[in-house]
N, C-alpha and C positions, 0 to 999 in steps of 0.2 A: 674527473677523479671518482665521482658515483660509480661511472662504468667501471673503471677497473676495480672499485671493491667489490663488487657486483659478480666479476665476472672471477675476483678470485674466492668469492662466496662460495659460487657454482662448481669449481675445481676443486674444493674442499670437501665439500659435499660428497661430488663424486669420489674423492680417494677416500674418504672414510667405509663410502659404500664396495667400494673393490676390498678394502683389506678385511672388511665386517666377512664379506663372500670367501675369502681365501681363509679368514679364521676358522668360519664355518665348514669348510672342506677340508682344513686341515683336521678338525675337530672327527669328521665324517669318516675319514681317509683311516687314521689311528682306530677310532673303533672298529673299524671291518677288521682289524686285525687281532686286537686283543679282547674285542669286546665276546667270551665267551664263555656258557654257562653248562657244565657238566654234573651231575649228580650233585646240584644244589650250590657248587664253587664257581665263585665270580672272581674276575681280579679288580679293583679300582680303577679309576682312569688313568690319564699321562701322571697325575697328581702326585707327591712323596709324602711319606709321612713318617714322624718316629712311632716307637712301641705304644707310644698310649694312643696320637693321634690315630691309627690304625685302629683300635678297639673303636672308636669314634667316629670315625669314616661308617665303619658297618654298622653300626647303630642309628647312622640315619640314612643307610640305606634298606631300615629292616630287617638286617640278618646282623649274625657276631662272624666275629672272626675267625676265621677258619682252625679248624686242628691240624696238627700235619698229617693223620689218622686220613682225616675228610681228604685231604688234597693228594694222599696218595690214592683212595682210592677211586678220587677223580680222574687223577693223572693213568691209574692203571685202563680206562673207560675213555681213551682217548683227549685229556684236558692239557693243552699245554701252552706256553705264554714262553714272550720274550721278557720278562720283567722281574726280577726276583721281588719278593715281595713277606712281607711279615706274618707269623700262623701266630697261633694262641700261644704256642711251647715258647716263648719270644724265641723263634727261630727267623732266620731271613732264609730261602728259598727261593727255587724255579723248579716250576715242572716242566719235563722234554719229555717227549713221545721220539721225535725224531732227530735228528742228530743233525745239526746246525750248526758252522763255525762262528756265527756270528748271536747265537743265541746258546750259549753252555759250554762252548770250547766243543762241538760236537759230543757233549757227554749228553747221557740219557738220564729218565730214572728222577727222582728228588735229588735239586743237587743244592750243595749247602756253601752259603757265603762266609768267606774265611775273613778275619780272626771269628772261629766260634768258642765261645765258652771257656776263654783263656782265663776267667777270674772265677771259675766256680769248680776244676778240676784240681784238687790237694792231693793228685797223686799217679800213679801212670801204670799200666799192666806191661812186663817186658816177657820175653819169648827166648830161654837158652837152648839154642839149637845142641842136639848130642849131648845130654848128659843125662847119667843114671845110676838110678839111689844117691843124688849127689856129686858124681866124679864128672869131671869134662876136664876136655884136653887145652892147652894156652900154649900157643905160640909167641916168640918173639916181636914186637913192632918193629923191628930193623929186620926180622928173614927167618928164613927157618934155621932150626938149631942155633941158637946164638944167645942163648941163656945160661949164665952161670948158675950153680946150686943159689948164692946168694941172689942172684937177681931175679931166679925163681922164687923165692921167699916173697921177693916185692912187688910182682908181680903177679901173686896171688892174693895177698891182701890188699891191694889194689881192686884186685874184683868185690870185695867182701868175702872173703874166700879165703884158705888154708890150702896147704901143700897137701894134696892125699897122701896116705900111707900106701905100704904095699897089699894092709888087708884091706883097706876099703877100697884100692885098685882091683883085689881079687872079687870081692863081692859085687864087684861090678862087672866086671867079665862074667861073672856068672849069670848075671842079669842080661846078657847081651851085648854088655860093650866091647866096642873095638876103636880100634882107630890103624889110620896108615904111617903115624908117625909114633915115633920114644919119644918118653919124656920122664924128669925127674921125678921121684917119689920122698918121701919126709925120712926116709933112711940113707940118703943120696946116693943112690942107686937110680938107674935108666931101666925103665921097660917099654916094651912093647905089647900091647892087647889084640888077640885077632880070634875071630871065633867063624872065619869060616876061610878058607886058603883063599890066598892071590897071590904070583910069581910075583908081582912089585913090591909086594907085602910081606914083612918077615921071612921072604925068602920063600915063600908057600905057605909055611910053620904056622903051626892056630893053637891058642893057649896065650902064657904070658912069659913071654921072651925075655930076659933081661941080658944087657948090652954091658960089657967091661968098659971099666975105668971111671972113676968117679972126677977127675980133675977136667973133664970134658965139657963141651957144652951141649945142651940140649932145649928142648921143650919143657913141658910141666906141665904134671896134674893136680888140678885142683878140686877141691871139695868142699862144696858149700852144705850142710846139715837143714837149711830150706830146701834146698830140693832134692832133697831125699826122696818123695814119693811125688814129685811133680818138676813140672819144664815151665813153669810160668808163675812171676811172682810180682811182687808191690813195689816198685819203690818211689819216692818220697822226693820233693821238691827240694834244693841244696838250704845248708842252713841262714835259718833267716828267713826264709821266704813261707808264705802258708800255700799258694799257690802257682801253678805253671803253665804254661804257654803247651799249644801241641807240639810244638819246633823244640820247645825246650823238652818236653818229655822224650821226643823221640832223641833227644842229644844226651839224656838222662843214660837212658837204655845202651846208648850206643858204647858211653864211657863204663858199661859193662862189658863190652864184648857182642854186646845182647840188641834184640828189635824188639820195638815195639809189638807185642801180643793179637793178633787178629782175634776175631770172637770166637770163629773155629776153633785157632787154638784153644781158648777159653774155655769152650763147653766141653772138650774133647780131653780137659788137664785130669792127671789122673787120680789126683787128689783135690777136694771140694774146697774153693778157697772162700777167704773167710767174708761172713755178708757185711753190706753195708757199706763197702769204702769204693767212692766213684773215684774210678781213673778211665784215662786216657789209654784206649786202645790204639791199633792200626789202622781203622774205619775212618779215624779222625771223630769220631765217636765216644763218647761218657758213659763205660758202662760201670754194672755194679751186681754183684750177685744177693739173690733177695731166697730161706729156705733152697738155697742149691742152685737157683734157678739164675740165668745170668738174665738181665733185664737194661736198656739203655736210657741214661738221664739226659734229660733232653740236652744237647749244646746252645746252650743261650747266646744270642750277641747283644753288644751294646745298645740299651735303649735309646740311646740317643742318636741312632743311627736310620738314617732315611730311608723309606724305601717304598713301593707300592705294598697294599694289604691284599691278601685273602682271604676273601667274608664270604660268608656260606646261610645259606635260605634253601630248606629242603622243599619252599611250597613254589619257589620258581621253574620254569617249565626250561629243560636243555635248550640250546642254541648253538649250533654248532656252526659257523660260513661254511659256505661251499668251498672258498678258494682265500685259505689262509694263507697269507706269507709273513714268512719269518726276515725277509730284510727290510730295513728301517726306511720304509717308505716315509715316516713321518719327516724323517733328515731331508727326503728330495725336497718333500711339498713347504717345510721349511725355507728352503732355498730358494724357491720359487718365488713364496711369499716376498721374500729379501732380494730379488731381483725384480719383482715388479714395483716395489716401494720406490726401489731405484729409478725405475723407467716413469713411473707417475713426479719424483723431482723431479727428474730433467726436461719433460715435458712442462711443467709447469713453470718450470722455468725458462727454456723455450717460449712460452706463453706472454710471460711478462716482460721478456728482453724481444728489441728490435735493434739489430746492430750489436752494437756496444751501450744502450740507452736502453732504460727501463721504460717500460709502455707505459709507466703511469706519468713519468716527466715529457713523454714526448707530445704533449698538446700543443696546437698550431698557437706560434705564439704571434703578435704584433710586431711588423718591423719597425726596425729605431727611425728614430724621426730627430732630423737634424735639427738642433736646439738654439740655430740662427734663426728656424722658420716658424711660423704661429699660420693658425687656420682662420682666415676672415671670409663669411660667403662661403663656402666650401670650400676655398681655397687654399691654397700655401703661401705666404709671400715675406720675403725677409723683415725680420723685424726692427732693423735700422731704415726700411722703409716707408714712412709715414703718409710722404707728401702724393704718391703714384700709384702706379697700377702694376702688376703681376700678373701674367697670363702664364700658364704650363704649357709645356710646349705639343705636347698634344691636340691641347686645344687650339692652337697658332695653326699648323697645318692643315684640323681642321676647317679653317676662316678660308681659309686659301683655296679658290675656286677648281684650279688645275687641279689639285690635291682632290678637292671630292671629287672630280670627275675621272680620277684614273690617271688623270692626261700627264704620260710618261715623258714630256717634251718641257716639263716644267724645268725651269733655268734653275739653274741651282744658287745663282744670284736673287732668286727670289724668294729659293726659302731660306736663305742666309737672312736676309732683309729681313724676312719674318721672324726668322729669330732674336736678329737683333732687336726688333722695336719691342717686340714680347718682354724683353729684360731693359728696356728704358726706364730711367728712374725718377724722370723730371715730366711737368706737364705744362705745359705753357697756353695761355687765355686771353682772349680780348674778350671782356665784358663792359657792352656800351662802346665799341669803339668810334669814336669821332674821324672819321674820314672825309678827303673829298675825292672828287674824281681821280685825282691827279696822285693824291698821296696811295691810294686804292690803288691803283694802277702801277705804282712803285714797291708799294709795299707788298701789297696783296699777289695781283697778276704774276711777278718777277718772282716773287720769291714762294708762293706760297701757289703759283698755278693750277693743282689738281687738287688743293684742298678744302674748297667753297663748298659747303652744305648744297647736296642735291636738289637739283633745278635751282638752283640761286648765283645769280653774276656778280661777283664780286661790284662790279661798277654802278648795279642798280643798287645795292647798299643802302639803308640812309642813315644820316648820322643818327647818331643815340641806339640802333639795333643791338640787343644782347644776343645775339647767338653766339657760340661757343665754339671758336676751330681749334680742337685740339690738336697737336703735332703730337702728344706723346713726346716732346723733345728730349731725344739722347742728347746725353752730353757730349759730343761729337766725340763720343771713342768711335765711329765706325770704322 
């Protein structure tokens, strides 16, 4: 029992020492890949953290948290990681240099983990394509032309919006509008706007066409008094709510007719819109204009959300590997790990099993010993046996002359005989026996012929002798 605790001491031992080495390699394995240091930006290890633990992580490794400032323009100096990971802005992030489906959906650049900043945007920047001094053109939901004067009415208040007239159609033509379709006017009247010829257009015709019959269906032009001197404007989260989602802003814009605003658009609007109110661009982006100037608020995520940190130490020295890969080596060596665990059970168990028996029950055990026999002398002999003698039979063939000497001619009547007297259970004695010649001679010689004590004649006898002729007498079973 020592031995086998002993020896699964020793098997313990060793698998702890195998998977301590496979920890260590895997530990080894993952930093060759992300462990790398660019214009002062590190990434943490495999570890996850939320927004504060992050600030904490860099703190005890000496440096703070990275800005997203630092990490782009680490990321512009070649820095780049499989990891997205948390900056100062509480933004979550990855930096790509190179374009990897398995690390950014092959996107490059600073790329940003979505939901961002869904509870800190009150509001959304949208983009009306074609309109001027206010007029744009609205078509039908069900097709073109298919608008009554009445459901052009609805139709435009619907946008936030009013039916244009025919002069602020004109003073938009003059500005440069056009369009390839009619549409109704707040006189219920159809025009058409064109300011430079097309054969599909007005027929060639440039100026503003107007089309007969008012009971017809058409298009509609609408006018909004915000965008009189601009194509891009604010709107506002549905009622009830103080703030909105990106997916909601851009479903905001949509139920204008309208998209969400790019920044280009923004800086390029023609009229300065008003500072201070952060919305939701196209960039997926919070910007806001600050003195004219458009400027973006950071997109926050949930601090409660996990991730690795970017902390920054500008007195640590670059480290760049030679031979970085971006597939998740650590999954193989994982695996690995988890298939040799495996093979050290089974071994081990292997180990412990023989057959279908564990090696620690299999010690040599004692054979049964029949519970008629008891051991006298070292012997076995039954133990309703009192009065005689037991010999094994081994030791019987031993006795037997022929038997030690090989001698293959031995009768088989005689090692029967030897058998038998070996399991005799009676013993028969003359002590003191009183004889004379004659009784000697009957008794003894007759019956008892080859059984007189060596070198002694039965007939020299004299009375009173206690020598002892045992028969061994069987009970005549032979």
């Amino acid at each position: 029992m020592t031995g086998s605790l002993h020896s699964i001491a020793n098997i313990t031992a060793i698998t702890m020492k195998i998977l301590f080495c496979l920890a260590i390699l895997l530990h080894t394995a993952t930093s060759e890949i992300h462990d790398i240091v660019v214009s002062g930006v590190f990434e943490s290890s495999i570890m996850t953290y939320n927004y504060t633990q992050s600030r904490e992580y860099c703190l005890s490794q000496n440096a703070t948290l990275a800005t997203l400032e630092q990490v782009t323009r680490a990321q512009n100096t070649s820095f780049q990681t499989c990891r997205y990971g948390w900056v100062k802005e509480q933004q979550i992030i990855l930096a790509r240099t190179t374009a990897t489906k398995s690390c950014g959906s092959n996107h490059i650049g600073i790329i940003k983990q979505e939901p961002c900043g869904y509870y800190i945007a009150p509001s959304a920047y949208c983009y009306k394509f074609n309109v001027v001094t206010g007029v744009f053109h609205v078509d039908s939901p069900s097709g073109k032309y298919n608008l009554t004067f009445a459901e052009a009415n609805s139709t435009c208040a619907g946008l936030n919006a009013t039916v244009a007239t025919e002069s602020q159609l004109r003073v938009a033509h003059a500005a440069g509008f056009q369009t390839c379709r009619a549409g109704w006017v707040a006189e219920q009247k159809i025009f058409i706007s064109r300011t430079t010829p097309a054969a599909e257009c007005a027929s060639g015709e440039v100026g503003i066409k107007e089309y007969p019959g008012t009971n017809e269906k058409s298009d509609v032009f609408c006018f909004r008094s915000d965008l009189n001197h601009t194509d891009v404007y604010v709107v506002y989260p549905p009622f009830g709510n103080s703030t909105m989602t990106y997916s909601e802003a851009m479903q905001q814009c949509l139920s204008l007719g309208d998209s969400l605003a790019s920044k280009e658009q923004l800086r390029s609007a023609p009229t300065p819109i008003s500072d201070g109110i952060p919305g939701w661009s196209k960039d997926n982006d919070v910007v806001q204009f600050s003195s004219g100037n458009l400027t973006i608020t950071p997109c926050v995520n949930e601090p409660s959300r996990l991730a690795s940190a970017y902390c920054f130490n500008p007195n640590i020295t670059d480290f760049i590997p030679v031979h970085t890969k971006d597939d998740k080596l650590w999954l193989k060596i994982t695996m690995v790990c988890i298939i040799a665990s495996i093979f050290i059970i089974l071994l081990m168990a292997a180990a412990f099993m023989r057959g279908n028996n564990c090696i620690c029950c299999a010690r040599p055990k004692k054979p049964a010993q029949d519970s008629t026999l008891e051991k006298d002398n070292g012997l076995h002999q039954p133990r309703w046996n009192k009065t005689s003698m037991y010999i094994p039979k081994d030791d019987i063939f031993h006795q037997i002359p022929a038997y030690q000497n090989n001698d293959a001619g031995t009768k088989p009547s005689v090692l029967s005989k030897a058998l038998n007297t070996g399991y005799r259970s009676h013993t028969f004695t003359n002590y003191g026996f009183e004889s004379t010649p004659e009784d000697s001679e009957h008794s003894f010689d007759k019956t008892h012929p080859d059984r007189s004590p060596a070198g002694v004649n039965p007939q020299d006898a004299s009375p009173g002798d206690s020598h002892v002729y045992s028969n061994a007498g069987f009970d005549g079973t032979y």
